[in-house]
Each structure stands twice: as C-alpha cells, then as structure tokens.
C-alpha positions as CSV (number, residue, x, y, z in Angstrom):
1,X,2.0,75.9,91.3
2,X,1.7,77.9,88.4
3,X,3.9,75.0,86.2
4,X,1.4,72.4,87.5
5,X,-1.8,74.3,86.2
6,X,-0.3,75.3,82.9
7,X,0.4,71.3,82.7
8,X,-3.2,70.3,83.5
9,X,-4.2,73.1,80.9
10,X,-2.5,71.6,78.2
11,X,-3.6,68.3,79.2
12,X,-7.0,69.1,79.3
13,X,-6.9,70.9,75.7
14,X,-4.9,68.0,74.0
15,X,-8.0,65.5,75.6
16,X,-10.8,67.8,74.1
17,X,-9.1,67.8,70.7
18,X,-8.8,64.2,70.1
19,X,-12.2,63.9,71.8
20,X,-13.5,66.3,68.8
21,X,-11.6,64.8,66.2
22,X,-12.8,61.6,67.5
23,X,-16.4,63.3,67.5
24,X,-15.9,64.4,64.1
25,X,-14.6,61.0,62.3
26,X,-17.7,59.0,63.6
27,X,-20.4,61.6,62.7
28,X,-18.4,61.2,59.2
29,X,-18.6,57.4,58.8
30,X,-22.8,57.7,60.1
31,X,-23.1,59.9,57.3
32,X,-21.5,57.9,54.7
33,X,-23.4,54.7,56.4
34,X,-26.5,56.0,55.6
35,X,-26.3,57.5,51.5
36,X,-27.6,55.3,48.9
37,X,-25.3,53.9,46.0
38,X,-25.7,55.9,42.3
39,X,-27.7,53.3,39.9
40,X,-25.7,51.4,37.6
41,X,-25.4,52.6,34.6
42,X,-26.0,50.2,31.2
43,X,-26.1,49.9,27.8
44,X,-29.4,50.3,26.1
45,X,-31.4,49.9,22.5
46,X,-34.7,49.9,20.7
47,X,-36.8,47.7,19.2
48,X,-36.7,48.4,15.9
49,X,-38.5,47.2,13.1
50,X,-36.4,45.8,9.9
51,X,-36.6,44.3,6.3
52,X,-34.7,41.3,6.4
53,X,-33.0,38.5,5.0
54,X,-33.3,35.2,6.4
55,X,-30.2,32.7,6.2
56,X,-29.9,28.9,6.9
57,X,-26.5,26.9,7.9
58,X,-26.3,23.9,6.8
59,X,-22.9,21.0,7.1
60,X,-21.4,20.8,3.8
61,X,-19.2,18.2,2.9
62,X,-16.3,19.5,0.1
63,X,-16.1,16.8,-3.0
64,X,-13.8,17.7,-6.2
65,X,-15.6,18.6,-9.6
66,X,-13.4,15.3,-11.4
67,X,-12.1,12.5,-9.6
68,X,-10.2,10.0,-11.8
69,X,-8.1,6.8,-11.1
70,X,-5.2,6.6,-13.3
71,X,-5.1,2.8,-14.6
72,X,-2.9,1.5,-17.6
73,X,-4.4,1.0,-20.7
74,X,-1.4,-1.5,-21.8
75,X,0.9,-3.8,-19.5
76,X,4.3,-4.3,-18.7
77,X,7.1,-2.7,-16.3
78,X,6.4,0.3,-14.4
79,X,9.8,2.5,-15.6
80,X,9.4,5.8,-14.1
81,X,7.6,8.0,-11.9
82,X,7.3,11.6,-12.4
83,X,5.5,13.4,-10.0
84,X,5.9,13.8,-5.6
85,X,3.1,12.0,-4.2
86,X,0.4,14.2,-2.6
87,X,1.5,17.5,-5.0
88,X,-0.4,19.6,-7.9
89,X,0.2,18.0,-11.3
90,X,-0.9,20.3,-14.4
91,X,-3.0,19.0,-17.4
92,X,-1.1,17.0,-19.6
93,X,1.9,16.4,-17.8
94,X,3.6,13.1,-17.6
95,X,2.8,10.9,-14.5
96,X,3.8,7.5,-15.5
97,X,6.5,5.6,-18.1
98,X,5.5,1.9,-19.0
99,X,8.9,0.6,-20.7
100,X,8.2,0.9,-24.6
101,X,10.1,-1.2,-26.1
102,X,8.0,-3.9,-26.8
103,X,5.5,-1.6,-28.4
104,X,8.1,-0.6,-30.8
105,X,8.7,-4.0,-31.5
106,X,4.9,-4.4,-32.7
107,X,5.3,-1.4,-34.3
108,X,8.0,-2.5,-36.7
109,X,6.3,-5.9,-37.5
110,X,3.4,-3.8,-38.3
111,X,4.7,-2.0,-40.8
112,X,6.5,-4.6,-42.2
113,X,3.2,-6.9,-43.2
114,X,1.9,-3.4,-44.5
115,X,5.0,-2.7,-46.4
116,X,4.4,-6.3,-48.0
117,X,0.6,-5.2,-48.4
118,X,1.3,-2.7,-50.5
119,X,3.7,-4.8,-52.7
120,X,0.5,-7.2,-53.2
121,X,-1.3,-4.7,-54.7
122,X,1.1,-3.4,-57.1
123,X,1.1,-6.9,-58.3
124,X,-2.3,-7.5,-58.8
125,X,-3.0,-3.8,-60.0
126,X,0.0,-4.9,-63.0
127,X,-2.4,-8.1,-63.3
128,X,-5.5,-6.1,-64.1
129,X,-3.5,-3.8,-66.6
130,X,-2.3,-7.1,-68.6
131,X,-5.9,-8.4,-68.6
132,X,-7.3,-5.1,-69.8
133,X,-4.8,-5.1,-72.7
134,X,-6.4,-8.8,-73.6
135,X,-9.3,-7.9,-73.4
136,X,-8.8,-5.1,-75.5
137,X,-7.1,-7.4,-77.7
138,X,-10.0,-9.6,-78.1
139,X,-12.4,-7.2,-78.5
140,X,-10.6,-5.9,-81.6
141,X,-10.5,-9.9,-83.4
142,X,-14.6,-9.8,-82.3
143,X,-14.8,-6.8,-84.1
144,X,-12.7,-7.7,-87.5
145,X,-14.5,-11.1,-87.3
146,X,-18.0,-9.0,-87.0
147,X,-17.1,-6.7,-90.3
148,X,-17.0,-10.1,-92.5
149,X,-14.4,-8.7,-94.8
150,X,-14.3,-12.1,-96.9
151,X,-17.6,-12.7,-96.9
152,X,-18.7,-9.5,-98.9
153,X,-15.7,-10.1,-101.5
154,X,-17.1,-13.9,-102.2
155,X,-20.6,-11.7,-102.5
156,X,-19.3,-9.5,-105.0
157,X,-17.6,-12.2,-107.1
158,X,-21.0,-14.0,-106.9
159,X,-22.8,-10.9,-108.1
160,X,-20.4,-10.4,-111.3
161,X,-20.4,-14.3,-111.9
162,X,-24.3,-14.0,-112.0
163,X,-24.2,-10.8,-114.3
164,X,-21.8,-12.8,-117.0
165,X,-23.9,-15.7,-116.9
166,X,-27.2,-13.3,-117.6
167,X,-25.0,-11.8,-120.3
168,X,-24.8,-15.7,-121.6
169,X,-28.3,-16.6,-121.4
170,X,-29.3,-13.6,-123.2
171,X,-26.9,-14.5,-126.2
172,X,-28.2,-18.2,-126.7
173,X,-31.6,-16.4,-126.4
174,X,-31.3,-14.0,-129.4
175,X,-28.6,-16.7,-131.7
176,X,-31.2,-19.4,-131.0
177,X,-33.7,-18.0,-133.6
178,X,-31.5,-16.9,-136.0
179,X,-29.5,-20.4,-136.1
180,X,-32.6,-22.0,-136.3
181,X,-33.9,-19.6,-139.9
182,X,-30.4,-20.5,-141.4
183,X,-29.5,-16.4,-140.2
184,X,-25.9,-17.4,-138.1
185,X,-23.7,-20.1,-138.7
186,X,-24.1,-23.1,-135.8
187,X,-20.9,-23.1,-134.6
188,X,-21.5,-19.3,-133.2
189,X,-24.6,-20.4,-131.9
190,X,-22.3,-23.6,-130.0
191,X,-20.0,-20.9,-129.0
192,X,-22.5,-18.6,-127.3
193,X,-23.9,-22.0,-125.7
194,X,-20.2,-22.9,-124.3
195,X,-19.4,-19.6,-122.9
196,X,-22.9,-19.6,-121.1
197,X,-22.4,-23.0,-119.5
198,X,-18.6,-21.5,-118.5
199,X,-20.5,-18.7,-117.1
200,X,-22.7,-20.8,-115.0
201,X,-20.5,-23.1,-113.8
202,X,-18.5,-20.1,-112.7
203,X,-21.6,-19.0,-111.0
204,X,-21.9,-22.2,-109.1
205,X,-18.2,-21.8,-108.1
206,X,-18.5,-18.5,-106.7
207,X,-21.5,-19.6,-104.6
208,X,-20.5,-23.1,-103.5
209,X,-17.6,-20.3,-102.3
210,X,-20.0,-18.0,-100.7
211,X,-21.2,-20.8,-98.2
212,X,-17.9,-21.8,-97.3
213,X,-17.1,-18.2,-96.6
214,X,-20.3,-17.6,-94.4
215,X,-19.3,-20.3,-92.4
216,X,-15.9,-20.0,-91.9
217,X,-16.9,-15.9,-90.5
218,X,-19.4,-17.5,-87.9
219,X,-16.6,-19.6,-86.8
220,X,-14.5,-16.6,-86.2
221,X,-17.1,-14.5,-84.6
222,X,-17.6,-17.4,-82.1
223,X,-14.1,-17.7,-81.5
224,X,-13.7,-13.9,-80.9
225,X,-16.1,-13.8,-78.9
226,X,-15.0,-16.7,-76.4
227,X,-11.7,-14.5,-76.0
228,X,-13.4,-11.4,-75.0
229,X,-15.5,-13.5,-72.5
230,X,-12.3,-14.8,-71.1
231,X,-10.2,-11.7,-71.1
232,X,-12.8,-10.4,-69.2
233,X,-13.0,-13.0,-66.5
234,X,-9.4,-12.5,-66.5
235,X,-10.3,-9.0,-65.8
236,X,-12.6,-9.5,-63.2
237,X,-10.4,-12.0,-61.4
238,X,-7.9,-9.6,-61.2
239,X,-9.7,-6.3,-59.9
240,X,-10.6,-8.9,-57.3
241,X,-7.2,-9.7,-56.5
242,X,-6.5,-6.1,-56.0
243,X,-9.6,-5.6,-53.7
244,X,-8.4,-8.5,-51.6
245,X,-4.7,-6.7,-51.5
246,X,-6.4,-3.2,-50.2
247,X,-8.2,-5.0,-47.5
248,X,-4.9,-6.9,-46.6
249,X,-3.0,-3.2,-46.4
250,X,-6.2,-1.8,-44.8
251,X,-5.7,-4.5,-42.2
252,X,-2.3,-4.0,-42.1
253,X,-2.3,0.1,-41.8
254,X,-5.1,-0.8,-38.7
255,X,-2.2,-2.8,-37.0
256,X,0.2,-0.1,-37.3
257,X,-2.1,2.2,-35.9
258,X,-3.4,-0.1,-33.1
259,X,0.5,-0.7,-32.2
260,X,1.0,3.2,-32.3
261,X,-2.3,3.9,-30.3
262,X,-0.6,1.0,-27.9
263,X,2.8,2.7,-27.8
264,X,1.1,6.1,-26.7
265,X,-1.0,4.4,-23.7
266,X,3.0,3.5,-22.5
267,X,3.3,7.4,-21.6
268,X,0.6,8.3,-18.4
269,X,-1.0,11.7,-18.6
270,X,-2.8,13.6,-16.5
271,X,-5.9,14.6,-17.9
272,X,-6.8,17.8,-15.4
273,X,-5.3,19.8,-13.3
274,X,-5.3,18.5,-9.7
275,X,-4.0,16.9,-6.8
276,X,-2.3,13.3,-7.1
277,X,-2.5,11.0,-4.2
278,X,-0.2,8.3,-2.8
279,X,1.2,6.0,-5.2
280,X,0.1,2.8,-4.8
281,X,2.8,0.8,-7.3
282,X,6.8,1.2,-6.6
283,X,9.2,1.6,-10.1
284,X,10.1,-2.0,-11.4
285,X,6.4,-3.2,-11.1
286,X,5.1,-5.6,-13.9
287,X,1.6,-3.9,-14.5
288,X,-1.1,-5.9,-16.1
289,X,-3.1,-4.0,-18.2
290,X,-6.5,-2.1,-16.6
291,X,-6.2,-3.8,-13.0
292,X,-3.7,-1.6,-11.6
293,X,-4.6,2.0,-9.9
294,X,-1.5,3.4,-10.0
295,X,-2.8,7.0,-7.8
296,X,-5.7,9.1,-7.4
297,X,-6.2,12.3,-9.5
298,X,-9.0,15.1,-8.1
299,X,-9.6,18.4,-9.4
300,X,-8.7,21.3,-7.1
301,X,-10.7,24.2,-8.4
302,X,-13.4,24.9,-8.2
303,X,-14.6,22.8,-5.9
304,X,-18.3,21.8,-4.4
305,X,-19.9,21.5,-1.2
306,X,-22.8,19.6,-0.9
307,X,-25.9,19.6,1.9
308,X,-28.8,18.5,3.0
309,X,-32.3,20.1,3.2
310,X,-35.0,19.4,4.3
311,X,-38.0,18.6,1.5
312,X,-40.1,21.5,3.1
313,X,-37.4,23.9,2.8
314,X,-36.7,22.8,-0.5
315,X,-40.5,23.2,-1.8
316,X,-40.7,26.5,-0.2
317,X,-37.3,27.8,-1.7
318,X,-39.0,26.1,-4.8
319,X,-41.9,28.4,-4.6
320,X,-40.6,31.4,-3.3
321,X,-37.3,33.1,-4.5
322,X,-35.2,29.7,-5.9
323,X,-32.4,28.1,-5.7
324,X,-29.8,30.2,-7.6
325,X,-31.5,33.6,-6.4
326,X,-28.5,34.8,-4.5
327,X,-24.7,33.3,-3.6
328,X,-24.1,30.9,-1.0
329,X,-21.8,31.7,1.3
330,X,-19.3,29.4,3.5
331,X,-17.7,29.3,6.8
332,X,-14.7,26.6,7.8
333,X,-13.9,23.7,9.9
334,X,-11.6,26.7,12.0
335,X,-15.1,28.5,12.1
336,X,-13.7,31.3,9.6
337,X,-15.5,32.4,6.5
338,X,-14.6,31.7,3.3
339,X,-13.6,34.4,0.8
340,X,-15.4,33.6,-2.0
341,X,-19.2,33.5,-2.7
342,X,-20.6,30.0,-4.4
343,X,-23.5,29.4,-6.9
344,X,-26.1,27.0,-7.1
345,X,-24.9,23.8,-9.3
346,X,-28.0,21.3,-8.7
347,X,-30.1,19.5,-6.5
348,X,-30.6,15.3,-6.2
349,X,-33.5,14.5,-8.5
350,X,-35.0,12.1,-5.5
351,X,-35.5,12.8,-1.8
352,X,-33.8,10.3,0.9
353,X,-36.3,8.3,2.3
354,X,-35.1,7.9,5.7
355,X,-33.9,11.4,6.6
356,X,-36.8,13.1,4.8
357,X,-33.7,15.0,2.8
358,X,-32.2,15.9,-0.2
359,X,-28.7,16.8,-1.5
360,X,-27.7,20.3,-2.8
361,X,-24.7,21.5,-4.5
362,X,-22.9,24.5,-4.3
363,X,-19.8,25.1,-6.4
364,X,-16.8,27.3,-5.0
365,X,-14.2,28.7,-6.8
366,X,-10.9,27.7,-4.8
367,X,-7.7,29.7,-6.4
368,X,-5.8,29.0,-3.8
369,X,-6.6,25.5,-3.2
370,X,-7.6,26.3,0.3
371,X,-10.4,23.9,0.4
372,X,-9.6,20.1,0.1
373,X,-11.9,17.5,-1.2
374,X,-13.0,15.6,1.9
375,X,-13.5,18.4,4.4
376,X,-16.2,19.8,5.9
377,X,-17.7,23.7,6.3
378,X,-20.9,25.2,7.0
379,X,-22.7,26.5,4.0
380,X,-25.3,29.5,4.5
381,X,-27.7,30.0,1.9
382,X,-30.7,32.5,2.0
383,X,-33.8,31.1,3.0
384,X,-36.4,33.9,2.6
385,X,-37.3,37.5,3.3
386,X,-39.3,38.7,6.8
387,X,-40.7,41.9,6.0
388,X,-41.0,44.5,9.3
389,X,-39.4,42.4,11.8
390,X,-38.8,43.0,15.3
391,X,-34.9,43.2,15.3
392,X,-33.1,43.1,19.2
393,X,-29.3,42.5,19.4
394,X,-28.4,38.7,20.3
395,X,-26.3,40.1,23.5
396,X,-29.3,41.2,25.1
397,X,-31.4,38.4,25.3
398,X,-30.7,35.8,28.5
399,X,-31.9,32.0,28.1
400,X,-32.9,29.8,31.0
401,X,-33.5,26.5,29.8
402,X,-36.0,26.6,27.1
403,X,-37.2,30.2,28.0
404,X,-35.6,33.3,26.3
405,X,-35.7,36.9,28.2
406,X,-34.6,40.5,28.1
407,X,-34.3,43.4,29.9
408,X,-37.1,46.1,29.3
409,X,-36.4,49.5,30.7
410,X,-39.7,51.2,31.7
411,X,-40.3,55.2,31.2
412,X,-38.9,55.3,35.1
413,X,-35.7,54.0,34.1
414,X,-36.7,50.6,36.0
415,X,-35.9,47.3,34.3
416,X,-38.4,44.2,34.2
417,X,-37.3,40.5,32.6
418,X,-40.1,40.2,29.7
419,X,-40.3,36.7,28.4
420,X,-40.2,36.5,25.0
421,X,-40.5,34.3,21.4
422,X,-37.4,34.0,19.2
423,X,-37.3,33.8,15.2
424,X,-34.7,33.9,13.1
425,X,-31.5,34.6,13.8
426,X,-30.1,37.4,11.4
427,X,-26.0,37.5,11.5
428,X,-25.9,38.9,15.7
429,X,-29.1,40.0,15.9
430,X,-32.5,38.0,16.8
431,X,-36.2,38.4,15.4
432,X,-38.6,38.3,18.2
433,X,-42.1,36.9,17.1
434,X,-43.6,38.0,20.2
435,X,-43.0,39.9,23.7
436,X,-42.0,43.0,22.6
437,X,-43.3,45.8,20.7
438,X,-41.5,48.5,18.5
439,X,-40.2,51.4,20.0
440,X,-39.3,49.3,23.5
441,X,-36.1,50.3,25.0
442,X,-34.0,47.3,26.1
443,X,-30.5,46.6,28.0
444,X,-28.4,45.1,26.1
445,X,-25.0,46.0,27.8
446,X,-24.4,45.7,32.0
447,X,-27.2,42.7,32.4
448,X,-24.4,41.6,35.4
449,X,-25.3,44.6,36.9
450,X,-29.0,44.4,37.1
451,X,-31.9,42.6,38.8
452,X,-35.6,42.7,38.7
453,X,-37.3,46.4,39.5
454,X,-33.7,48.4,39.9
455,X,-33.0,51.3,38.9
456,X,-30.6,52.1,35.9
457,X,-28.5,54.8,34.8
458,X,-29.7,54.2,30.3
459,X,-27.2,54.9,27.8
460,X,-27.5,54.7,24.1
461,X,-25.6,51.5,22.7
462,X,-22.5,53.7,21.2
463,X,-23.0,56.8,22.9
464,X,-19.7,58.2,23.7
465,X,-18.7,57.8,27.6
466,X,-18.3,60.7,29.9
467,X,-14.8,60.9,31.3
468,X,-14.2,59.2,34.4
469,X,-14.6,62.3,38.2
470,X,-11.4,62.9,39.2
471,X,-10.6,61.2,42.8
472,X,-10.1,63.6,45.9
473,X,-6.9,65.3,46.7
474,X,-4.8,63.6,49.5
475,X,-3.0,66.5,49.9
476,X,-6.5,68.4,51.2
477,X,-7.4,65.7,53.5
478,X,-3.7,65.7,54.7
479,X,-3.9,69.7,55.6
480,X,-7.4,69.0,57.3
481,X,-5.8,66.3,59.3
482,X,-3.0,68.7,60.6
483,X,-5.5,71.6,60.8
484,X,-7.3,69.8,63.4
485,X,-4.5,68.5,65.1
C-alpha cells in the first residue's frame, strides 16, 4: 500500500512540474508576442549651405595635334621599309628608301654640263682680256694721231722759211735806194733780189708742205679712231659672251641642285614624332611621284579633345568667367579619369546651324600615349559659380519617374518624403533649388529601412558605431532548463 501511494506521489509531482514549466513557457512567448520592435536606426545629414563650383560633361572626341600623309615627292621603286606598321617613329627618322640610282645618274650629267659651263666662261672671259688689250691699243694710235707730231714740225719750218724771207725783203728794201743813187754796185742789189726769191720760194715749199701735213694727221685721227670704235665693240661683244656663259653655269649649278634636291626626296622622313599606320604599298612597288600614300603619320602628344556646346552656354562662359579660366578635366571610355588637367586651345569661329552648337578644343598632354586619336572621353569643364547653395548628398535623394524626394527627419525623430527641385549636380552631391531649407536633417543611409511617419534611430553620417550587445548565454538558459526540471 504504502509503495502504491509513494508511486501516485511521484506521479502526481512529475505532472505538476511539466504542467508549470508548460505554464511558464507560454506566459513567456505572450510576453514576447506583445513588445514592440526597437526603431531602425539610419544614417543622417544636414542641409548645408555651400560655395560652389559648377561643372558640365560634355563627349569629346580625341584628334592628334598633326596629322600627315607621307606621299613621294619623286618616283620610282619602293626599296625599303623601315619602320613596324602601327609603332612610334621619332622625328627625323627614316621611313621609306626610293632606289637612287637614277638620281645619281642626273646628278652626274648635271655636273657635267656645269663643268663645261664653266669652261665657256673662261673662254669668253680670255676673249674680253684680248679685246681690252685692242682697245687699249687703239686708243694709244688715237692718241699719237691727236698730238699731230708732224704737223707742228712742218709749222715750225714754215715759221723760219717766213722769217728768212722777211730777212730778204728787208734787204732788197734798203739796197734798192742805194743801187738806184749809184751807192752799191748792181750786181749786190741782183744778189739780195735772188736770195729773197730763194727765200720765198722756200716759203711756198714749206707751206704747200704744211697742207699736205694737216691732211695726212686728219686721216690718221679718223683711222684711230675707227679702231678704238671697233676694239670696243669687240669689247662689248665679248663681256656679252661671258654674261651669256654665267647664265649657262647658273643654269647649269640650278640643275645640279634640282638633281640633288631630287636625290634627297628618295630618302622618306618623318617629320614629327608619332604613330605610323598601316602601310599601304609592299617593297618592289613602282611609285609615281605625289599619288601614292605610302602610311599615315599622327602626332601622339599632346593630344586634343574636342566638344560641343551649346551657343547659350558658350555666351554665358563668354560673359562670365571664360574659356581658359580654369583646366578641363577628362574621364575615359572605361569611365576612369584622366591624370592630367587640359587647357583651353580654341573655339570654331561659326556656330552649327542645325545643332544650335559649336566646337571647343581642349589640348591634353599625353606622356604616355594613353589617349589615341579617334577615341572618345568625357570632358568636364567649369561652367560657373553658385554662391550659398543648398548642398544634400546624391545617396539620399529617391527618384520616381520625373519626381525627386528625400527623407526629412522631424524634431520627433519621425521621417516624412519631401518632394523636392534638383540643380546642379556637384561631384556626389546635389543642389536643391527648392524643398528644403538649411539646417534640415535628412537620411541619407538605411532608406530600405524606412517608410512614411516611422520612427528612426538618427545617427550622424560618420559617427562611429556602438559595438554590437553581446547575445545571451546558452549555458544560463541550459541551467534554468535543468533547475526546473
């Protein structure tokens, strides 16, 4: 009997204890059933109010400063090639060989007819030195024949003939008288007559002489001068010659340069530094001259991009700060930005009619040769300064359709969507033209988390994080487990 009650005892105590445990575990899960969740906690900032700078993207399209097709200047056979097709060729170095040898040829022949140039004018310089030596020749028998030399002996003789025959007279004068008074014999008086009519008749001689004389030196004069005339001539004819020789060895000297020049345009170099495209002729090829392209050449750096803009924009960059205020910058086809900073070059002096645009150029420096002519980038260029803007990040804001939204967070730690106006954007950040006010706080981290007129935990965007509450011990909830039991 007893063994039977302690039996139903034990019974009874084990049914009471799972009955209380059972008790225990549902008056747990009410409670949990009925607490509220904690509110979510998010990322918050506020509007602030900003100086900015105001940037524009535009598509670029990346051209080479020089672009150059290399033609030949001269034909004949293509001979060599020295370059790989596609690589960098520096300034000056050889591209292209046209085979020479002809040139040389001309070259030769050249000099030859210059060589026998140059042998014309030796003669015809030795030609004027003869004719200046007859000339001078001439001038000198002019010159004799001029002084009269015979002419002025024949005068003197006539002059002393003329004196003796005065002498004459003057004796037949004074004997006259006194032969006639008986004073002097007659035959002195006859003698004095005889040796005056000697005297005169040697007076006659002499001048009959003179005139001979006279005319004889006029002769002579005439002559002499007829030589000098002709010597002369001769002179002339020759300096002539010799002009006509240095034309035919100026001539001569312009083929030999002409064949050099020729000879030079054989050897192709590049004129810049660059890259060399495809060639478009194979060794062996018989080029005729100026038809052929032979490859491309286009300069590697720098480099430009150019853009459109609109001719509003342009006018107010115009007005306001310029073109070349500040660099341009440049972001990639891969969407990466460019290392180096560009600078204004120019803009189109006419505006496209059909777009309403015009082109601007930036140049880029390009060391590397990262950017190749042909590409395209986006080029971002300053487009004007907002004083005091309203400044939210560009994660915070939510677009439906047209609309744009945020998050305000009221004093109450509620959030309400606020429709608002969007600007500019500035790098990851908006400017709101209306919708908000300064000072506003704003979620801009946890929007997933939030709807209309909730409750939120605020943080400060970059506040540090508190550490995470530690979960509850298993090994407690296991000794409460076997406590009960």
């Amino acid at each position: 009997m007893k063994t039977t009650s302690m039996k139903t005892a034990s019974l009874l105590l084990s049914v009471l204890l799972i009955a209380g445990c059972s008790s225990k575990e549902k008056a747990s899960a009410g409670a949990g059933a009925g607490a509220a969740p904690p509110p979510p906690t998010v990322q918050v900032s506020n509007v602030k109010r900003e100086s900015v700078s105001i940037f524009r993207d535009y598509t670029a399209e990346l051209k080479p400063v020089q672009t150059v097709e290399i033609r030949t200047r001269v034909g004949g056979e293509l001979d060599s090639v020295h370059f790989a097709e596609g690589s960098m060729v520096q300034q000056g170095q050889v591209l292209f060989q046209i085979d020479p040898a002809p040139y040389y040829s001309d070259i030769a022949a050249a000099e030859a007819a210059l060589a026998k140039a140059q042998a014309g004018v030796a003669q015809a310089e030795g030609q004027v030195s003869q004719a200046r030596g007859s000339v001078s020749q001439a001038q000198a028998r002019l010159q004799k024949s001029l002084t009269q030399v015979n002419l002025q002996e024949t005068q003197a003789d006539l002059a002393r003939a003329q004196a003796t025959l005065d002498a004459a007279e003057r004796e037949v004068r004074r004997y006259k008288p006194l032969q006639e008074q008986g004073a002097v014999p007659g035959q002195q008086f006859d003698q004095a007559v005889d040796r005056r009519n000697i005297a005169k008749a040697e007076r006659d001689a002499v001048k009959a002489q003179l005139t001979n004389t006279n005319v004889s030196d006029q002769a002579d004069v005439g002559v002499a001068r007829a030589d000098v005339q002709s010597a002369q001539a001769s002179l002339e004819s020759a300096q002539a010659s010799v002009q006509s020789a240095l034309a035919v060895v100026m001539d001569a000297k312009n083929n030999v340069a002409k064949a050099q020049l020729y000879l030079s345009y054989t050897t192709i170099k590049a004129p810049f530094t660059g890259f060399i495209g495809r060639l478009n002729l194979d060794r062996g090829t018989m080029i005729v001259q100026g038809n052929a392209v032979l490859a491309t050449l286009s300069s590697a750096d720098p480099i430009y991009a150019d853009f459109a803009i609109s001719e509003s924009e342009y006018l107010a960059l115009k007005q306001g700060q310029g073109l070349s205020g500040s660099p341009f910058g440049l972001s990639l086809a891969n969407g990466e930005q460019y290392s180096e900073s560009g600078q204004f070059v120019l803009s189109e002096n006419n505006v496209d009619p059909k777009t309403g645009t015009l082109i601007l150029r930036a140049r880029f420096q390009n060391p590397d040769f990262l950017l190749k002519p042909g590409g395209f980038g986006r080029v971002t260029m300053k487009n004007h300064q907002v004083a005091d803007a309203l400044i939210i990040p560009q994660k915070a804001v939510s677009a439906n359709q047209s609309l744009s939204s945020v998050y305000v967070v009221k004093s109450d730690n509620t959030v309400e969507p606020r429709t608002i106006t969007l600007g500019d954007r500035v790098k990851d950040s908006y400017v709101v033209t209306e919708g908000l006010k300064e000072g506003e706080t704003i979620v801009v981290d946890g929007l997933q988390k939030i709807r209309p007129g909730i409750t939120v935990n605020p943080e400060k965007e970059g506040a540090p994080k508190p550490p995470d509450a530690a979960p509850p011990k298993k090994a407690d909830a296991a000794s409460g487990s076997k406590a009960g039991t």
